[in-house]
N, C-alpha and C positions, 0 to 999 in steps of 0.2 A: 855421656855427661857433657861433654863439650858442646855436643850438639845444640843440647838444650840451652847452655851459656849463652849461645850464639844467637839463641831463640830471644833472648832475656836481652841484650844488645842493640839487637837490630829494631824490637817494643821500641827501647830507648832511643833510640837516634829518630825513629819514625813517628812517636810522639813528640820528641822536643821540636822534630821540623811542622808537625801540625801548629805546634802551641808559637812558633816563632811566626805562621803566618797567620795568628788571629785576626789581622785587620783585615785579612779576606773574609773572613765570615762576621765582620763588624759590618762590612761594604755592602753584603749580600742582607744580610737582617737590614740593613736602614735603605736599601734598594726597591728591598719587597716592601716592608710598609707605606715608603711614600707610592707607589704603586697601588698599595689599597687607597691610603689617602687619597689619590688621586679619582681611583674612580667614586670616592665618597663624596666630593665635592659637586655642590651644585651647581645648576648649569646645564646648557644643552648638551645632547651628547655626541653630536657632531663635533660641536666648538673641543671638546675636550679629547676627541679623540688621535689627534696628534701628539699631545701632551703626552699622551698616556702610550702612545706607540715607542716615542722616543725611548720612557720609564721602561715599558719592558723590553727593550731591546737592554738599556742599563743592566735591567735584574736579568736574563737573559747573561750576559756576558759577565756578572759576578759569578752567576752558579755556573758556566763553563770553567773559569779561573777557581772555583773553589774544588771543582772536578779535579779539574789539572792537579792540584795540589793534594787531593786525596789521592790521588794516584801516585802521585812519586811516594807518598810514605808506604803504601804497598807495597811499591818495588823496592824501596830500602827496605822494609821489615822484612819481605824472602828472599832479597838477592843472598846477604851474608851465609843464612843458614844453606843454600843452594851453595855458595862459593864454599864453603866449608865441605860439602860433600865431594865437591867435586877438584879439592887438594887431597882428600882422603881416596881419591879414584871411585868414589861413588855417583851414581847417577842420582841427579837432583829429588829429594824425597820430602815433600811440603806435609808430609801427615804426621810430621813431629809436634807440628801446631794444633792434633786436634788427639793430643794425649794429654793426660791431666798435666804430665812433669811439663808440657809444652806450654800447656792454658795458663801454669801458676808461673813460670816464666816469662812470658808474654804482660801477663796481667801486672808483674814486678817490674818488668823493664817498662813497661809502657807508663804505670804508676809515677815511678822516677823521672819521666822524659817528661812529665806535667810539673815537674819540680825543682828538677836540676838539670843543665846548669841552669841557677838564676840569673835572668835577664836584665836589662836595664832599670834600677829603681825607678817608680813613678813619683816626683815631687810633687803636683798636683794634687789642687783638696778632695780632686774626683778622681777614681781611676778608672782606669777606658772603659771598661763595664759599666758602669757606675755615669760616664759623660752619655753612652750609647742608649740606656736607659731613658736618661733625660731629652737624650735628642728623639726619640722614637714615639714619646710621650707629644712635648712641646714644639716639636718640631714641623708635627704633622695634624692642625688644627681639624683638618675632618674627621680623621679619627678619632681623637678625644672630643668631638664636639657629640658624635653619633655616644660614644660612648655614656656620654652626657645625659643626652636626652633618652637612653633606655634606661636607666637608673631613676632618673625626674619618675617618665611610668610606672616604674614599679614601685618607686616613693609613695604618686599618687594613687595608685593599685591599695597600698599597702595605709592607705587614709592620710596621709601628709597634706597639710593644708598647708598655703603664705600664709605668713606674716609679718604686717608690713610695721611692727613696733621696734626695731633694731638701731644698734646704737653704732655709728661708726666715729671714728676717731680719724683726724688728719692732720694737714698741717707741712710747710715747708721742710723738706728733711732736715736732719738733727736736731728737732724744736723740742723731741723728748716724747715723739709718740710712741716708741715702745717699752718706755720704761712705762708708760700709763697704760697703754694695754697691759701689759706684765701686772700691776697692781691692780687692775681688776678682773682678769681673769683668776686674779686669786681670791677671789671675793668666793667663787663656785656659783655664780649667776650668771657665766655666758659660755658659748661657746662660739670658737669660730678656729678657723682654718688656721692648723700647724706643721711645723714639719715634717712630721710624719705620714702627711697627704701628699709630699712632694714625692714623682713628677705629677701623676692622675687627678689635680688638684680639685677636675670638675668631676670626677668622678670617683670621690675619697671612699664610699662603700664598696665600690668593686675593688678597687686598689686594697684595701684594709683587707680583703677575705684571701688575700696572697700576702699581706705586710704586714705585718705588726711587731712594729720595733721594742726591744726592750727599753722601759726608761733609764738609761745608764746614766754617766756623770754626766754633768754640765761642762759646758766648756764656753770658752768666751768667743764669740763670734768673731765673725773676719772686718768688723769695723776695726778693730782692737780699741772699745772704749771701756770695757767692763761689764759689761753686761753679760750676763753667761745664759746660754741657750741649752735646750736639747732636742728629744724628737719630738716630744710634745708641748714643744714651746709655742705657742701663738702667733701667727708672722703675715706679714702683708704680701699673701698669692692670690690675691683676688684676679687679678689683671691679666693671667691668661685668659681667664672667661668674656672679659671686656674686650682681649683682642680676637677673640674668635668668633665672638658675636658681631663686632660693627668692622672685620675682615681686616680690620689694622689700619683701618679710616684715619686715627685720630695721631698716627704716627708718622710724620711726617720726617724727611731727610733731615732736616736739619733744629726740629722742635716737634713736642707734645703740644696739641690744638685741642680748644676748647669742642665736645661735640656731642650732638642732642640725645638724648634716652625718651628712645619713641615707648608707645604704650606697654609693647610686645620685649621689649627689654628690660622693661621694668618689672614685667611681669618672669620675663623668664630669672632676671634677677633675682629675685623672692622665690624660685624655684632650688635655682644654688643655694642660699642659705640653707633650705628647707635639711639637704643634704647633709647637712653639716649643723644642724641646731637641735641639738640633746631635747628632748621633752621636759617641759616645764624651765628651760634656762632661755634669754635672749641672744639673739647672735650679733656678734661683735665682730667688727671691720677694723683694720689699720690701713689706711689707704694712703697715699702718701700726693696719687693724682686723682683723689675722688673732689679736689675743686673741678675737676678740667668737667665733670659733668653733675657738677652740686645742681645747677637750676633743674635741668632736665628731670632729676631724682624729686628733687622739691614739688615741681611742679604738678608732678603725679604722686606724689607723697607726703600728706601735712603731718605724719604721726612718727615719723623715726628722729631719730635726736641724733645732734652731730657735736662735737668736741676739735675748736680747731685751737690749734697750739702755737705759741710763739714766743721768743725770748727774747733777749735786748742784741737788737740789728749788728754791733760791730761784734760781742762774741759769736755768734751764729756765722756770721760772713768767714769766720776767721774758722770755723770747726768745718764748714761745708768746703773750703780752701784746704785745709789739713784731710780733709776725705778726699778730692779730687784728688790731689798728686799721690796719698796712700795707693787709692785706687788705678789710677795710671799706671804709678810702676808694678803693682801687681798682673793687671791684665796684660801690661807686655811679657812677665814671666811666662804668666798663665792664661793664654788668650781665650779657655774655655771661661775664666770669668765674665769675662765680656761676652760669649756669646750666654752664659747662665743671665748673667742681667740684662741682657735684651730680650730674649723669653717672656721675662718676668717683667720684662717694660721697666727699670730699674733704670733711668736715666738718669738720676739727680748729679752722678758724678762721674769720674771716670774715663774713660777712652772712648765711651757712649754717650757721653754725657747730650743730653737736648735740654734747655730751659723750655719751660711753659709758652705760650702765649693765646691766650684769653681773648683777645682780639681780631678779627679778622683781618682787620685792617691794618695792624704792628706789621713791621716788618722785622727784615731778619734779625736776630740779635745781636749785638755789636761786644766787644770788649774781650781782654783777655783773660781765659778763664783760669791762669796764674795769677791773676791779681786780684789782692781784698777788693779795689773795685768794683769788678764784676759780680762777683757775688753778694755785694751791698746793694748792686743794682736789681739782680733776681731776689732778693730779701722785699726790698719796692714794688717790684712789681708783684710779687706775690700779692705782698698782704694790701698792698690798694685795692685790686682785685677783691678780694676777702672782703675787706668792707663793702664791696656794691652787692653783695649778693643779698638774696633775700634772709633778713636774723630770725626768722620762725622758728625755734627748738634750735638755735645754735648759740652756741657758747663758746666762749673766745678764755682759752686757759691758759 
């Protein structure tokens, strides 16, 4: 009887030391991916072949350390029931592990050592699983771009045509573009990209045939204005696809730059929707930097309608100033915020924060971005902007 105790023990301590060194096999999964990623990227393959030696030397020396540590829990799981034999004057007998009393012992302690003792609570809105998902996704633009583009074929396989009659909604943050998506997506005349596409965002059909969230309750997003979200709430993710299509061109260290939508982007643009636009409904954008390439869209496009939004300059200044510092102190808590809105190209505030610049010629942006000033200034410069653009199908609400 003891034996088997012993057996039930040593599960337990040998599982809890697996489950306390998860970040080695979080190390090892995002080692090997950007490792694919890597060789998914285009490119010579000379040019990348260093790149890519380094990578697996990386993933290489994870899966040694993950070795390592599979092995010590082995040796905890039989040293015990061995040390036990061998206080009773017995000579060490491992075939207690391969009787049922041993299996169901084994399987009990091991069970428990996944559960207790509980470890550190995660404060955080994502837990490690949950951030590592994201990073594996977003993290690693070739891979989701390939992903991409076999879905597009079989879209197109499957009869999916563009088109290019789509309505996007934009506008300096806080100016109330999602309470206007929100009321017309309630109309049941559009679709477009929600929660429940995050992370796969360009590739929400392969993602969906692994995910499908229940619609549970609402909850009020991490602005804290009121607004209540859930997984199929409608949200501005367009902009992984824009950063992995012009390779993060338009993201510069210190600002978001105005930059061109050649033919083939426009095209593959209308491709994304395609993925994402129910039959018989229009697909719906909330884009927040779809000024930084309104012309380029325009100028290959006379038939889509655009919605820009704006409110009176000193409340605005003062809500986008009350987000910045919200924002700040959260991302120092929680620094995966910051890296979740840099993904997402979510600069408007924050410890990320870039203001626009339309200009090639502006230089850097001045003022501090504690002060209503400043943000009365990007208020200005936005929407002067906004007025030079071309008003074909746009509307100022």
């Amino acid at each position: 009887m003891m034996a088997f105790i012993w057996v039930g023990i040593s599960g337990h301590l040998a599982f809890w030391l697996l489950r306390s060194r998860v970040g080695v096999l979080m190390r090892l999964a995002n080692d090997s991916v950007r490792l694919v990623d890597g060789m998914l990227q285009p490119g010579d393959e000379d040019e990348k072949l260093e790149a890519l030696e380094a990578q697996t030397a990386r993933v290489l020396g994870a899966l040694l350390l993950f070795f390592f540590w599979v092995g010590v829990a082995l040796l905890v799981m039989v040293s015990l029931p061995c040390f036990w034999d061998w206080v009773q004057g017995r000579s060490a007998d491992l075939g207690v592990f391969w009787t049922w009393q041993g299996l169901v012992a084994l399987s009990v302690g091991g069970t428990l050592g996944l559960i207790y003792p509980k470890g550190k609570g995660h404060s955080g809105a994502y837990s490690p699983m949950n951030q590592l998902l994201h990073r594996l996704a977003l993290d690693n633009p070739n891979l989701h771009r390939k992903l991409h583009e076999r879905e597009v074929k079989k879209w197109r396989k499957q009869g999916g045509t563009r088109d290019d009659g789509f309505v996007l909604v934009t506008g300096l943050a806080r100016a109330g573009t999602t309470s206007l998506m929100q009321r017309l997506m309630e109309t049941g005349g559009y679709s477009s990209l929600n929660y429940a596409n995050m992370p796969f965002v360009m590739a929400p059909g392969t993602w969906r045939r692994f995910f499908r969230p229940k619609t549970g309750a609402l909850k009020e997003r991490s602005h804290g204005d009121g607004i209540l979200v859930g997984a199929d709430s409608a949200e501005a993710l367009e902009e992984p696809f824009f950063r992995v299509m012009t390779a993060d061109t338009y993201i510069n260290e210190d600002a978001l730059v105005a930059h061109q939508v050649t033919a083939k982007l426009h095209a593959a643009y209308l491709d994304q929707q395609g993925l994402v636009r129910e039959a018989g409904k229009t697909y719906l954008a909330k884009n927040n930097n779809a000024l930084l390439r309104y012309a380029g869209l325009r100028e290959h496009n006379r038939t889509f309608w655009a919605v820009l939004m704006f409110r009176e300059p000193l409340a605005h200044a003062a809500s986008l100033l009350a987000m910045h510092k919200r924002y700040s102190s959260m991302q120092t808590e929680d620094p995966f915020v910051k890296t979740y809105m840099d993904w997402l190209v979510h600069h408007e505030f924050g410890l990320g924060h870039k203001p626009f610049r339309f200009d090639e010629a502006t230089q850097g942006v001045e003022g501090d971005p504690l002060s209503l000033d400043y943000w009365l200034d990007r208020w200005l410069d936005y929407y002067n902007h906004a007025l030079t653009v071309d008003g074909h199908r746009l509307v100022f609400v």
